[in-house]
C-alpha positions as CSV (number, residue, x, y, z in Angstrom):
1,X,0.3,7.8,-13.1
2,X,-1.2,5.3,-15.4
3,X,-1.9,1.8,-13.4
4,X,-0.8,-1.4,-15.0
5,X,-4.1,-3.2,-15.1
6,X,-3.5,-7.0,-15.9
7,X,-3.8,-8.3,-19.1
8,X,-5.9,-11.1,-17.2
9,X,-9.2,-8.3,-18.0
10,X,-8.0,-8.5,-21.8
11,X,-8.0,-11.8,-22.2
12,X,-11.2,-13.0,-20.3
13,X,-13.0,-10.1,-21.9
14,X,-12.0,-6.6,-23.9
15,X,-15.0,-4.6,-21.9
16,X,-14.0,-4.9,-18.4
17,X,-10.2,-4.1,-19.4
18,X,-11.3,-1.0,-21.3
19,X,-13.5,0.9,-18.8
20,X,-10.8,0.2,-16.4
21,X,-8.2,1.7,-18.6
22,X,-10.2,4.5,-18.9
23,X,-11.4,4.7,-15.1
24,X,-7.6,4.9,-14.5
25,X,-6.9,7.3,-16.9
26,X,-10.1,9.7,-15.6
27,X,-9.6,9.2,-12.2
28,X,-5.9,10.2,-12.5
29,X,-6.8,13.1,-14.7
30,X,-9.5,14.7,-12.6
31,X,-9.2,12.6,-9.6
32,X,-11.7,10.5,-7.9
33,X,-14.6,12.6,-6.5
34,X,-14.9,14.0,-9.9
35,X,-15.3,11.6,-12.3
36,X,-18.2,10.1,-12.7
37,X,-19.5,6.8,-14.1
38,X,-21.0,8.6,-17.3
39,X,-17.6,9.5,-17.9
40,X,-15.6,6.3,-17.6
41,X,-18.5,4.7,-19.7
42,X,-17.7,7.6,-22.1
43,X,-14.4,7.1,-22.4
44,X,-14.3,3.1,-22.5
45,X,-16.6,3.3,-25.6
46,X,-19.2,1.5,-24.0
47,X,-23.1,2.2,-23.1
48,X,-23.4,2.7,-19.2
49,X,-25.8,0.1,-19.1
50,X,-23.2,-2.2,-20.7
51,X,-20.9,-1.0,-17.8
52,X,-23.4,-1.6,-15.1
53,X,-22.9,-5.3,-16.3
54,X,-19.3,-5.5,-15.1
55,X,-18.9,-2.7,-12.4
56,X,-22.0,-1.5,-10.3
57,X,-20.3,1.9,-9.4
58,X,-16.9,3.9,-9.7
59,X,-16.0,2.3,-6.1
60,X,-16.4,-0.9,-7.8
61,X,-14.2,0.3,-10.5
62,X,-11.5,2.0,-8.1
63,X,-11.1,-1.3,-6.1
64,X,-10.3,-3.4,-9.4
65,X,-8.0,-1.2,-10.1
66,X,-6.2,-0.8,-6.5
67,X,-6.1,-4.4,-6.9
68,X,-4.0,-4.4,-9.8
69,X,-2.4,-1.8,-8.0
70,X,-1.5,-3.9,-5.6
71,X,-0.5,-7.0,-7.2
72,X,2.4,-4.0,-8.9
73,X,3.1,-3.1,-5.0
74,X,4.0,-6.0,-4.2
75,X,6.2,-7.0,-6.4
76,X,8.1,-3.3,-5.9
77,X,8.0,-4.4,-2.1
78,X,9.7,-7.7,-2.9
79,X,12.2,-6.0,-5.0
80,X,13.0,-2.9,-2.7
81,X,13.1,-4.9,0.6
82,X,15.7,-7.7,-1.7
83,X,18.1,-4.4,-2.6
84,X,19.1,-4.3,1.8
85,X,21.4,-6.7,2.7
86,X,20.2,-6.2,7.1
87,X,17.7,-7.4,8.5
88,X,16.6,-4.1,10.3
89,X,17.9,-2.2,6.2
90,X,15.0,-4.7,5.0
91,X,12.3,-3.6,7.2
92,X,13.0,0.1,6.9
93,X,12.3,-0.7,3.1
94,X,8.9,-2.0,3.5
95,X,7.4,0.2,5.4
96,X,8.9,3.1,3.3
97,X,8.4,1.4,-0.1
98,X,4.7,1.4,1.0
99,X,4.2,4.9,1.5
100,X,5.8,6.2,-1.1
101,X,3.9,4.2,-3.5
102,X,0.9,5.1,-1.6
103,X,0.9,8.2,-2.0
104,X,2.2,8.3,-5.7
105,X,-1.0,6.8,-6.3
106,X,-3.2,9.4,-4.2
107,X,-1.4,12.3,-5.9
108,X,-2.4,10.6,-8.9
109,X,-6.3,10.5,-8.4
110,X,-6.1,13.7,-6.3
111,X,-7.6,11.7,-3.0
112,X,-7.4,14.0,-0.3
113,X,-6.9,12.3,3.9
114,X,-10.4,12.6,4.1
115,X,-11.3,10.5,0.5
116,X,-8.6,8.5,1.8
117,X,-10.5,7.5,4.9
118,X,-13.6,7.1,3.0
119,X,-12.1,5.2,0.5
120,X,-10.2,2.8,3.1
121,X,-12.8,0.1,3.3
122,X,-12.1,-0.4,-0.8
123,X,-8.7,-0.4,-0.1
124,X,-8.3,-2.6,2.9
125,X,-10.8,-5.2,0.9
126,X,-8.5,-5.5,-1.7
127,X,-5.2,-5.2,0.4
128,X,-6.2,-8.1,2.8
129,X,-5.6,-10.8,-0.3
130,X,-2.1,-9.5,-0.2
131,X,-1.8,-9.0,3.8
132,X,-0.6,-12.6,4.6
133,X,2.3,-12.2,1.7
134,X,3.1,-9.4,3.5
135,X,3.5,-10.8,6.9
136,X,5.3,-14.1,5.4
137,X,8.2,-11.8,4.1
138,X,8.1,-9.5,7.6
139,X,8.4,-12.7,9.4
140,X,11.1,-14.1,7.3
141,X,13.0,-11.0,7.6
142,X,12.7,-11.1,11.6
143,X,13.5,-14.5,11.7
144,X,16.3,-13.9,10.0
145,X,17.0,-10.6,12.3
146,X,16.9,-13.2,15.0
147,X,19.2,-16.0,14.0
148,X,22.4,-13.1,12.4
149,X,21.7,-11.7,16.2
150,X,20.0,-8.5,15.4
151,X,17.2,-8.9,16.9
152,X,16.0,-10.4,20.2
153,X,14.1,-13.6,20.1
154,X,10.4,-13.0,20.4
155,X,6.9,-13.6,18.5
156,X,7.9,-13.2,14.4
157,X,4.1,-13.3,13.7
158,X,3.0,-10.8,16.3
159,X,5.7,-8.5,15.6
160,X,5.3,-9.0,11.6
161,X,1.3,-8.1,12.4
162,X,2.3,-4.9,14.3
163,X,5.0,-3.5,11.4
164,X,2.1,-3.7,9.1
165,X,-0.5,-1.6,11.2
166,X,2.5,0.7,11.2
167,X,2.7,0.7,7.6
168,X,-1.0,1.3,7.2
169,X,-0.5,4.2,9.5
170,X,2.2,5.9,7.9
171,X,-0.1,5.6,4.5
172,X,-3.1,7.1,5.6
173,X,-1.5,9.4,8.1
174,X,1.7,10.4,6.5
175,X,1.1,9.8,2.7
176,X,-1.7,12.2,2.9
177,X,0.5,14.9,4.9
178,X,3.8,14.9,3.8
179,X,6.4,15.5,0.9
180,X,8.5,12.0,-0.1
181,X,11.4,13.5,1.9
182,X,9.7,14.3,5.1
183,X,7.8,10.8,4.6
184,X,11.7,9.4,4.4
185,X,13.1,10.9,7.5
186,X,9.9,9.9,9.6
187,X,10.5,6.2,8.4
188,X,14.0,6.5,9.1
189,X,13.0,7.7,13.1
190,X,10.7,5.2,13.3
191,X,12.8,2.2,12.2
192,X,15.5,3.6,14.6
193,X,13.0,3.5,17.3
194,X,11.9,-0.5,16.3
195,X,15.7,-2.0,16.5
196,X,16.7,0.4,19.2
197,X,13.6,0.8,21.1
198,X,12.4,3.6,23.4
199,X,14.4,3.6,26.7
200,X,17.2,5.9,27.0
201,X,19.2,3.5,29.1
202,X,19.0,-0.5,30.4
203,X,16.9,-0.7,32.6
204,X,16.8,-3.6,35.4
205,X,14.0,-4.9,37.7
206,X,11.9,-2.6,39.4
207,X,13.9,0.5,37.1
208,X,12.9,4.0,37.2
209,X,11.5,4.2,33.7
């Protein structure tokens, strides 16, 4: 997988945009422990020290680029979650849209659950300046859940805040571990579980359960 880095790195300066062109390119080719800095400088045409201007480390690097990644996720989210026509349909698509590009992108730069974890401090850096997009469109679907009758009135910012830890579970956790199919039916279990929840039968006050 090749990233879409913005042309906003072309424009403001050629240097930036090429070494991360080529950190993409690298760190898709041999993955991310691999590559080294030598090697995206290599590749970018550019001196190291020249790099070092722009980019202190490969981290540094990998983060610019998840946040171009990022910037492509969400717009795939908006598109994928617009393509349901229910409320609970819409919801089933973000948290599955997620994963899937997820791990498309740690196949790509061979990131193992491990590197995954270690990398999650880059990842959630760059992912927080999208986070409250996120939770605007979650709440907008719920609210809308509530108001068609599908769902039961309640706290459309709380709930909107827990679907996105769920999200960033089924990334590190699933995305890591499963094929795209498995990763599909899991999604599907769990989104059956959020809209009909976990009790096998109504319960009254003071119920067994």
């Amino acid at each position: 997988m090749r990233v879409n880095i913005s042309d906003t790195y072309a424009k403001a300066n050629g240097k930036p945009y090429d070494i991360l062109i080529a950190g993409s390119k690298l760190f898709a080719k041999y993955g991310f422990q691999k590559t080294t800095v030598n090697e995206i400088a290599r590749e970018a045409g550019v001196a190291k020290g020249t790099m070092y201007k722009y980019f202190r480390s490969k981290e540094e690097i990998f983060s610019a680029i998840m946040r171009q990644e990022n910037q492509r996720m969400m717009q795939i989210l908006r598109e994928g979650v617009e393509t349901e026509t229910t409320p609970i349909g819409k919801i089933r698509a973000y948290v599955l849209v997620k994963a899937l590009e997820f791990k498309k992108a740690i196949d790509s730069y061979s990131i193992t659950k491990e590197v995954a974890y270690e990398l999650q401090p880059l990842i959630e850096a760059e992912r927080v300046k999208f986070a409250e997009e996120e939770i605007r469109m979650l709440e907008s679907i719920l609210q809308e859940g509530v108001k068609t009758g599908c769902f039961r009135e309640n706290s459309s910012s709380l709930t909107a805040r827990l679907i996105t830890a769920i999200a960033k579970y089924v990334d590190l956790e699933l995305a890591t571990e499963l094929d795209d199919e498995e990763i599909r039916r899991t999604v599907d279990k769990w989104t059956d579980m959020l809209q009909h929840g976990i009790s096998a039968k109504p319960q009254g006050p003071g119920g067994a359960c």
